[in-house]
MMTF fields as JSON, N, C-alpha, C and O atoms, coordinates in Angstrom:
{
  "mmtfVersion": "1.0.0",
  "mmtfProducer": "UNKNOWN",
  "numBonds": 267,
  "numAtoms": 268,
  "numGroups": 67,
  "numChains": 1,
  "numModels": 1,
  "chainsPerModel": [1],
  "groupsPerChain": [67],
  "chainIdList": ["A"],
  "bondAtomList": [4, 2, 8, 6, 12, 10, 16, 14, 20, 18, 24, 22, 28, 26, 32, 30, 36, 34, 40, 38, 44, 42, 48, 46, 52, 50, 56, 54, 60, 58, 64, 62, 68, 66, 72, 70, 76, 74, 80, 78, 84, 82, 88, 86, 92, 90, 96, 94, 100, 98, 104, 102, 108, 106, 112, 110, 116, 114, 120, 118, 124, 122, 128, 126, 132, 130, 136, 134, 140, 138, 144, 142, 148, 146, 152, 150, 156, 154, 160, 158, 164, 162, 168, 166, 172, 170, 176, 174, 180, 178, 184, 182, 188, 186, 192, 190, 196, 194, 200, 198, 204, 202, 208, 206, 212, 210, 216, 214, 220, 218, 224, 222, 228, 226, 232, 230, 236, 234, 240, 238, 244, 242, 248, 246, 252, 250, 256, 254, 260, 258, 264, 262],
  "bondOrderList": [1, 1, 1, 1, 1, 1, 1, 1, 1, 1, 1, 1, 1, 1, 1, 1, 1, 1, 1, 1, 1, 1, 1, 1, 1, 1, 1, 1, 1, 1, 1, 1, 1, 1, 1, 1, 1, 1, 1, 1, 1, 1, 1, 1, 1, 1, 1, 1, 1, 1, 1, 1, 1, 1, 1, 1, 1, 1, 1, 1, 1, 1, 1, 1, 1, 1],
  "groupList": [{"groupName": "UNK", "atomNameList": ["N", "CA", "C", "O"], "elementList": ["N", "C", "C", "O"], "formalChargeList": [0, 0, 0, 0], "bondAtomList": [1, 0, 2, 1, 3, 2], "bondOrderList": [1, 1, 2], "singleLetterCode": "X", "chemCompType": "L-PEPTIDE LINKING"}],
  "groupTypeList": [0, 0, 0, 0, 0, 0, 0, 0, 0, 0, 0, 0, 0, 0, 0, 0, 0, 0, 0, 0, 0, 0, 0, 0, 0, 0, 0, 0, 0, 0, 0, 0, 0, 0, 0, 0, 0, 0, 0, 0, 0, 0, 0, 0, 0, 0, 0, 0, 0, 0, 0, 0, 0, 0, 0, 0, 0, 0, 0, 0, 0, 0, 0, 0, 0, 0, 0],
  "groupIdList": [1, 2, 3, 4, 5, 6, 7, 8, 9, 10, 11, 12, 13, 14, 15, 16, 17, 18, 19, 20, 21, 22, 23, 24, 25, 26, 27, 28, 29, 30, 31, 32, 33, 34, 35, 36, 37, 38, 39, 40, 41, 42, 43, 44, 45, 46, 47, 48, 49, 50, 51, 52, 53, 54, 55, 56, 57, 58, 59, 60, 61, 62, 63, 64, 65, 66, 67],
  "secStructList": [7, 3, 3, 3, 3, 3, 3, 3, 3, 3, 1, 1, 7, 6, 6, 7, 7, 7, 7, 3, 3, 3, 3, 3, 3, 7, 1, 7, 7, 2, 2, 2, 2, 2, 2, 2, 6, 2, 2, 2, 2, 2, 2, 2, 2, 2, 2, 7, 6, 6, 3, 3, 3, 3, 3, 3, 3, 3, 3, 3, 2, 2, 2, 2, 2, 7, 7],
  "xCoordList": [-9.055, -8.431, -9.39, -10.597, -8.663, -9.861, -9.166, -8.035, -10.216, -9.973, -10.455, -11.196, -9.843, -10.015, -10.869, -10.508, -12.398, -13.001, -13.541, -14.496, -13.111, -13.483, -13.903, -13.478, -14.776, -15.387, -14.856, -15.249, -14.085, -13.681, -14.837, -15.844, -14.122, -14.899, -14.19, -13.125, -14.652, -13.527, -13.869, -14.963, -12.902, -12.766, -13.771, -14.772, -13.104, -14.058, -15.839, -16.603, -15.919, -17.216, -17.854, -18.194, -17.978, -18.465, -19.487, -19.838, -20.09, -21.189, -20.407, -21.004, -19.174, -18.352, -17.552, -16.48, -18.248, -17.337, -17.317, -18.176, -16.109, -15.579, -15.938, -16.076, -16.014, -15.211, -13.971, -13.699, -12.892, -11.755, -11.342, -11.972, -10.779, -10.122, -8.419, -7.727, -7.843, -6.467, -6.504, -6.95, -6.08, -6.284, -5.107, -4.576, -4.849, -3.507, -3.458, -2.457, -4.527, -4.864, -4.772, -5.388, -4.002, -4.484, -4.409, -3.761, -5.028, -4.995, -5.027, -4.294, -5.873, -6.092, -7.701, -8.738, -7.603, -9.053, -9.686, -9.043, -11.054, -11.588, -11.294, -11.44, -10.901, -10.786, -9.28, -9.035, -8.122, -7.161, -6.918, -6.041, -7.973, -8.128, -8.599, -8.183, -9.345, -9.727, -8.957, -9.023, -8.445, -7.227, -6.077, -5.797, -5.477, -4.293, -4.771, -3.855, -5.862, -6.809, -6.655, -6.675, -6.476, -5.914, -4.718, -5.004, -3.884, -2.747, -2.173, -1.077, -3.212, -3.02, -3.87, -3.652, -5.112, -5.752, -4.968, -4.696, -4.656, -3.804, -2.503, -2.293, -1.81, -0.988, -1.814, -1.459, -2.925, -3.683, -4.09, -4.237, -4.205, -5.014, -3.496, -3.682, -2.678, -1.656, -1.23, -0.849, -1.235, -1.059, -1.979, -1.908, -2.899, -4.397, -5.187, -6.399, -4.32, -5.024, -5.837, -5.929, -6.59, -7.622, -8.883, -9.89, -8.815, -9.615, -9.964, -9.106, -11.193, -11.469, -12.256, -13.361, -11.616, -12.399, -13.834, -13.874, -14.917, -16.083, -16.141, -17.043, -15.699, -16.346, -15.458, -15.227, -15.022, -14.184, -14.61, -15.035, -14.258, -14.181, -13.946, -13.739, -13.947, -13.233, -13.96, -14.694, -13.833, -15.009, -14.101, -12.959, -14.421, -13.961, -14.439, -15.569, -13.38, -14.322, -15.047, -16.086, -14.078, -15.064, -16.361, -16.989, -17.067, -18.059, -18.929, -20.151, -17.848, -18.864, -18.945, -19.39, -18.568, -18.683, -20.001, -20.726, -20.479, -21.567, -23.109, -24.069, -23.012, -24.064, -24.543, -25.586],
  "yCoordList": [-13.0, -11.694, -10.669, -10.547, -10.033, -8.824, -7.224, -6.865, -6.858, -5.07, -4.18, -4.521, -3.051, -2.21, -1.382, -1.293, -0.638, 0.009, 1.072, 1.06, 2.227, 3.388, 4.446, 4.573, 5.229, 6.337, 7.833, 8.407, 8.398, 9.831, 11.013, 10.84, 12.094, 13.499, 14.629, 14.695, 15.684, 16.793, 17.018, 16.769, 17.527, 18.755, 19.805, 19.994, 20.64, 21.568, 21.366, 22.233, 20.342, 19.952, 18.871, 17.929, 18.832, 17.677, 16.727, 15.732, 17.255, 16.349, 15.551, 14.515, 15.839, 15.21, 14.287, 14.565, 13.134, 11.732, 10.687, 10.573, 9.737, 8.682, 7.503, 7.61, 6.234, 4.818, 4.489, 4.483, 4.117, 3.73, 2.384, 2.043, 1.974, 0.253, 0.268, 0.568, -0.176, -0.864, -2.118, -2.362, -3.009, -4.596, -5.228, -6.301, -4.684, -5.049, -6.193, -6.409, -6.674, -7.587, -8.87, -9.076, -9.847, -11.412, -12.225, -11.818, -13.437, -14.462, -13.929, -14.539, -12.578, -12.592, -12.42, -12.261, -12.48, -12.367, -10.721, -9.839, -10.627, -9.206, -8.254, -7.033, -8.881, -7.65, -7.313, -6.142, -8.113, -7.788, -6.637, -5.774, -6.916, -5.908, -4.451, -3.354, -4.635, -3.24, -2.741, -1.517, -2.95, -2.601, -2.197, -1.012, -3.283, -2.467, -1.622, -1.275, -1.184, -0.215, 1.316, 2.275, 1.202, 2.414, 3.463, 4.598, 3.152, 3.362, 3.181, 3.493, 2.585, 2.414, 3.462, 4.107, 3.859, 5.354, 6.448, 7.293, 6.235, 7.387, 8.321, 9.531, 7.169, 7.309, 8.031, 8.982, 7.18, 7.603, 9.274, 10.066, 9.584, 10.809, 11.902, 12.995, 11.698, 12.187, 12.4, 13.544, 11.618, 11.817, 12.439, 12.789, 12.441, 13.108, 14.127, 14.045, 15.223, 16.308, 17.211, 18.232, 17.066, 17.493, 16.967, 17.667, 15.495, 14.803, 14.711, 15.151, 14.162, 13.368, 12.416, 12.44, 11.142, 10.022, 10.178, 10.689, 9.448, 9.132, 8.373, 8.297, 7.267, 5.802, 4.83, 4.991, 3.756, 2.677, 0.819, 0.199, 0.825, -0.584, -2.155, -1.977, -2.912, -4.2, -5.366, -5.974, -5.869, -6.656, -7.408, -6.957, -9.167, -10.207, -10.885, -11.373, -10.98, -11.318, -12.715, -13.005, -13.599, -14.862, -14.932, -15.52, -14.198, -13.478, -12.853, -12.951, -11.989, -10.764, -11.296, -10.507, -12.894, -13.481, -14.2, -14.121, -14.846, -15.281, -14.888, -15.593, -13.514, -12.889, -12.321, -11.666],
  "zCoordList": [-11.335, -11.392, -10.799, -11.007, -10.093, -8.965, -10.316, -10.641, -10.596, -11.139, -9.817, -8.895, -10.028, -9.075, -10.244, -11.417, -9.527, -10.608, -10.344, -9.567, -10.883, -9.968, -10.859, -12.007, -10.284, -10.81, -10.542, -9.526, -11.316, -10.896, -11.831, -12.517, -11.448, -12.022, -12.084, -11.47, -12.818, -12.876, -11.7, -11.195, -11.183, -10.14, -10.174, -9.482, -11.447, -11.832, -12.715, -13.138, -12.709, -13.365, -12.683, -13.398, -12.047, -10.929, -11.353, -10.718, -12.875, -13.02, -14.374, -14.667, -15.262, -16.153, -15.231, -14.695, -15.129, -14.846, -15.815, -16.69, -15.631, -16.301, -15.019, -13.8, -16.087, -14.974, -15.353, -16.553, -14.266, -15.088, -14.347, -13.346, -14.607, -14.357, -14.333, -15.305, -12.822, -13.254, -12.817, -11.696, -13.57, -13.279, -12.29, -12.574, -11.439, -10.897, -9.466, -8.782, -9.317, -8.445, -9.06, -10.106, -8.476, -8.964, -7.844, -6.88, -7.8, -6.852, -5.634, -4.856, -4.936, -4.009, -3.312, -3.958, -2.195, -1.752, -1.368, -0.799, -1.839, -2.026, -0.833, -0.895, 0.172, 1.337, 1.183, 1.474, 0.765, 0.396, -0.948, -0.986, -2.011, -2.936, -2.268, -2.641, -1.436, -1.374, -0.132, -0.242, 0.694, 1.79, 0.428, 0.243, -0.459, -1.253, -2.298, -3.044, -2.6, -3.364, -3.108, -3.88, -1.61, -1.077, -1.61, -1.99, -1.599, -2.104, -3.412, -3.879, -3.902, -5.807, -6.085, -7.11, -5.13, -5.415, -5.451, -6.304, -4.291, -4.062, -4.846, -4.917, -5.351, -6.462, -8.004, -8.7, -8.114, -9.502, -9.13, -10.061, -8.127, -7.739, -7.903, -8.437, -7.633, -7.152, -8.738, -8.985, -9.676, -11.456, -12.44, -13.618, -11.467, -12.308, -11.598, -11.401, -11.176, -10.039, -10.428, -9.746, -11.565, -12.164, -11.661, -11.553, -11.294, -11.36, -9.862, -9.097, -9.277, -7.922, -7.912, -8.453, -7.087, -7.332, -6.083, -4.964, -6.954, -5.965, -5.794, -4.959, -6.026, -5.606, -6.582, -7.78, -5.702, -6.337, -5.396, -4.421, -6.216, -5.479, -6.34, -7.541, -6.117, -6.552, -7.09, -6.311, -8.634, -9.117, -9.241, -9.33, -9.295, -9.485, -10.524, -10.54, -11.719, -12.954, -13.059, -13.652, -12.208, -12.2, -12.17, -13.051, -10.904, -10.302, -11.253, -11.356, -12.145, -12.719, -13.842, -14.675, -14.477, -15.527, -15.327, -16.318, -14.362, -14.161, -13.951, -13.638, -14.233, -14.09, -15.34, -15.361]
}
């Protein structure tokens, strides 16, 4: 299972950030996660216009189980 994992911030407070997680990837390969990442951002940004994301990107728990 690939999570998409991303870091936003207020708008207005730039130094108050969260990490947040939607798990909506399965059985695919990481460059496919982050090409359809795009547009699952985009949507989240578009529901939360308070917020702006800095940085996201795609962990594979298999992966991130072994470490």
């Amino acid at each position: 299972m690939l999570r998409l994992v991303f870091t936003v911030c207020l708008a207005t407070e730039p130094d108050i950030c969260e990490q947040r997680e939607l798990q909506i990837f399965e059985q695919i390969p990481l460059m496919a996660c982050m090409t359809g990442a795009i547009p699952e951002l985009a949507v989240w940004r578009q529901t939360h216009p308070n917020w702006r994301i800095a940085r996201w990107g795609c962990v594979n728990d298999r992966l991130a189980a072994r470490n």
